[in-house]
C-alpha positions in Angstrom: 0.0 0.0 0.0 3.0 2.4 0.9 5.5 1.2 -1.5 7.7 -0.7 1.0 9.2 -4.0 0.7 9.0 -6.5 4.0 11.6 -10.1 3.9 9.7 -12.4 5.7 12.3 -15.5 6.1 13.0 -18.0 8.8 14.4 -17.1 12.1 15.8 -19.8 14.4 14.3 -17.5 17.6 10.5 -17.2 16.4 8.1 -20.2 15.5 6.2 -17.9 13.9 8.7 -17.1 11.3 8.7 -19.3 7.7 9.8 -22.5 8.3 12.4 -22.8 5.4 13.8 -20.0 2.8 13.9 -22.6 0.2 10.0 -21.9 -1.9 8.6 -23.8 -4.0 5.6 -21.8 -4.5 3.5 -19.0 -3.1 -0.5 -19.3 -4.3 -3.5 -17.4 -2.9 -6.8 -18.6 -2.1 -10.0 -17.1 -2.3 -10.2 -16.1 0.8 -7.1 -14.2 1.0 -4.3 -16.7 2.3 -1.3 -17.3 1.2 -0.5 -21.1 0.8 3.5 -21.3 0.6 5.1 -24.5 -0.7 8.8 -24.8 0.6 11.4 -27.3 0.4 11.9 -29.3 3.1 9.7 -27.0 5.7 6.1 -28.3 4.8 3.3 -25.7 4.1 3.7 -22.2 5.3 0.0 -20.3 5.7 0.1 -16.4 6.0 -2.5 -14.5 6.6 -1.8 -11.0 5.0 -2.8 -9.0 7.8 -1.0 -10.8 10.7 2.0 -11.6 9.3 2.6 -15.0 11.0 3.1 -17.8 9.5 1.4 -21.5 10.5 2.4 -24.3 9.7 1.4 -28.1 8.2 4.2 -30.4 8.2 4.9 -34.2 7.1 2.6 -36.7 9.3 4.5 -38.8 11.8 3.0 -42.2 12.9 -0.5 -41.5 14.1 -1.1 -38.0 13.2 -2.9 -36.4 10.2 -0.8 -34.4 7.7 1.1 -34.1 5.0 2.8 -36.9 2.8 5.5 -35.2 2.0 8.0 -32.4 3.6 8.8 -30.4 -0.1 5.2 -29.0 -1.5 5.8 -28.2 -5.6 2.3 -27.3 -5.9 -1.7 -25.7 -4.9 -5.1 -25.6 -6.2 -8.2 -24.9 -4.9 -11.1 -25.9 -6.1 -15.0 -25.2 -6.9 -15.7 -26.7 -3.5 -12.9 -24.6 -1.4 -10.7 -27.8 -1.0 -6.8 -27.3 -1.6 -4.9 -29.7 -3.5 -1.5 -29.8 -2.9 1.5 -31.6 -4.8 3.7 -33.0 -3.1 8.4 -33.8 -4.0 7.6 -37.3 -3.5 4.4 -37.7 -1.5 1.7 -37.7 -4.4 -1.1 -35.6 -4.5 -2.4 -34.5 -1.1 -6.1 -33.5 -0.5 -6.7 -31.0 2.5 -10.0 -30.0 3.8 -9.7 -26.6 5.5 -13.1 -26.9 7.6 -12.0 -30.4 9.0 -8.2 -29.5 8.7 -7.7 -33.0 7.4 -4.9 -34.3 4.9 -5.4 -37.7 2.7 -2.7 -38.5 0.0 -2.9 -40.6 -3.5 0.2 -42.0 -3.7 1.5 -44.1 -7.2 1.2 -48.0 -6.2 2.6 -50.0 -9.2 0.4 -52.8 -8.7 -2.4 -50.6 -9.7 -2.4 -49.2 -13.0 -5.9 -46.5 -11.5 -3.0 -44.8 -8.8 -1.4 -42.2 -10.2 1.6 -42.5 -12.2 4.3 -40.7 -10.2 4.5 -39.3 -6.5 6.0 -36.2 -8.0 3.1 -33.8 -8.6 4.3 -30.9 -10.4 1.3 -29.1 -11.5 -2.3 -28.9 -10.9 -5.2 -27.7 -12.7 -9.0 -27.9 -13.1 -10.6 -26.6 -16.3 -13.9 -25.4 -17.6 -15.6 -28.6 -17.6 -14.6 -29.3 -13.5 -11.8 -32.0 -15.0 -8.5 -32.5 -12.7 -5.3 -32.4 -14.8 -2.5 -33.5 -12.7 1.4 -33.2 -14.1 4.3 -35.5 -12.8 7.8 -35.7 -13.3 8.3 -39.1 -15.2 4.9 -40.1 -15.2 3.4 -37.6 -17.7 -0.4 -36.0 -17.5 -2.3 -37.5 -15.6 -6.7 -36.9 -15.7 -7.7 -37.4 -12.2 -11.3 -38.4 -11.1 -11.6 -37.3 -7.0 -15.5 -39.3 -7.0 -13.3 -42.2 -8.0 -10.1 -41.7 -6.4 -8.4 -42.6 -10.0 -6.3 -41.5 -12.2 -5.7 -42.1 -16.9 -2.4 -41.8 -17.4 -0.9 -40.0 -20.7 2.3 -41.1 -21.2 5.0 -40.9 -23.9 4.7 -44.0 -26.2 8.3 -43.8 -29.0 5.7 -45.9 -31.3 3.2 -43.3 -31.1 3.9 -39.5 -32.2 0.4 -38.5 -31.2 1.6 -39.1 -27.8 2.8 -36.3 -25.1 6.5 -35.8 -26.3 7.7 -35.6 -22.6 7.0 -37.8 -19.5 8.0 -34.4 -17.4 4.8 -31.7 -16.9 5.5 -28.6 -15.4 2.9 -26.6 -16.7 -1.0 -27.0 -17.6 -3.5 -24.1 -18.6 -6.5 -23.6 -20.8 -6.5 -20.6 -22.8 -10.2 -18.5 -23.3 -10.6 -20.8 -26.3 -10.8 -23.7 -23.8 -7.5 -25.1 -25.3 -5.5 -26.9 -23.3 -1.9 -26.5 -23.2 1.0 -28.3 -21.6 4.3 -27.5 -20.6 7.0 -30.0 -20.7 10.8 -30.1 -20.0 10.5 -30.8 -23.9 8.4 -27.7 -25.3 4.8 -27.0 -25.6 2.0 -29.8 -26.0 -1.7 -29.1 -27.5 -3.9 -31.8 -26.1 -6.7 -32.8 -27.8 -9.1 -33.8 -25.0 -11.9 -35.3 -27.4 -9.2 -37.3 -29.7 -6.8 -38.0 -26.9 -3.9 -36.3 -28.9 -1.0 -34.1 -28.1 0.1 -31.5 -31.4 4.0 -30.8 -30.7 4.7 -26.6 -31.2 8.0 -26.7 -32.8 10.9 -26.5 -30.7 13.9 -24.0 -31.6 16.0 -25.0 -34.2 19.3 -23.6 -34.6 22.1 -24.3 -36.8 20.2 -27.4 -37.5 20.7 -28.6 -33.8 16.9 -29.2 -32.1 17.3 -27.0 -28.7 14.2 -28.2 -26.2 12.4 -25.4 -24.9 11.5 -25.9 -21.1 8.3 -24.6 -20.8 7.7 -24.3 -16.5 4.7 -21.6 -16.1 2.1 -20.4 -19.2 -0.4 -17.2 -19.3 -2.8 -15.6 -21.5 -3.3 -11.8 -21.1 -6.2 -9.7 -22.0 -5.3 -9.5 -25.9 -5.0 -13.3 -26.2 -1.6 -13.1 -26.4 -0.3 -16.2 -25.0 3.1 -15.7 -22.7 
């Protein structure tokens, strides 16, 4: 409001200080709060106004909380619950009225789990539909009535397939297109034909460079960023 610039950062002497420097990612709810996703330290919540942080950590034996200490990851949805992905825990559901954690972890005797516990990207589009990205385990279409998952995965046989198995970014544009981000380039997916169109990657000097596409927006003018 004035201008000024605060560091928040951890402080061995207060409790209330964030619990690691190391973040992953900072997201906003709608009511305000600031979900903070470090490495190593859990989930950081501030509350704007107070400017304390609380804290969800990994669950030891017995106790309700996270799967994982390193948070990559938030989305909330329609229904006000946060989603939360997780370096190595899966995706994590958290109810903020009960203040309850449950995980879906990848269990490879069940081809429904989902396909890696590392979530890199969440996102829900027009239609209500949970797109979940992984490191190694491609896109993944995630049914929460269910508690499965359809895994899109890179198939060498198959050049409809997603090009890369690593997602780092998902978003649908204001045509209801939906794009993906990989550690490859840029993926058009096809929801009603089930295929990915590959955006050429750079090409210099006749050498293929990959583009690493991590984070995608649309602004006003359709311009695509």
């Amino acid at each position: 409001e004035n201008g000024t610039l605060m560091n928040l950062g951890y402080n061995i002497y207060d409790r209330r200080s964030l619990s690691s420097n190391a973040i992953y990612q900072i997201y906003q709810d709608n009511e305000g709060i600031m979900w903070i996703g470090t490495f190593g330290g859990g989930i950081n919540i501030l509350n704007p106004h107070k400017k304390q942080f609380r804290y969800y950590t990994q669950a030891t034996s017995g106790y309700n909380g996270l799967s994982h200490k390193s948070v990559l990851c938030f989305h909330e949805d329609y229904k006000g619950i946060i989603w939360i992905g997780t370096d190595g825990g899966g995706l994590n559901y958290f109810n903020p009225e009960t203040g309850k954690f449950f995980a879906y972890t990848h269990d490879p005797a069940n081809e429904r789990s989902i396909s890696s516990n590392v979530v890199t990207a969440i996102y829900q589009d027009h239609k209500g539909n949970f797109w979940i990205g992984t490191f190694n385990g491609g896109l993944n279409l995630f049914n929460p009535e269910k508690g499965t998952f359809i895994h899109y995965k890179n198939n060498p046989s198959d050049t409809a397939s997603i090009l890369n198995n690593n997602v780092w970014a998902i978003y649908e544009d204001s045509q209801n297109n939906l794009w993906i981000g990989t550690l490859w380039g840029l993926e058009l997916f096809d929801r009603e034909k089930k295929i990915f169109t590959h955006i050429p990657r750079t090409i210099i000097y006749h050498r293929i460079f990959p583009t690493k596409v991590v984070s995608m927006l649309e602004d006003s003018q359709g311009r695509f960023w």
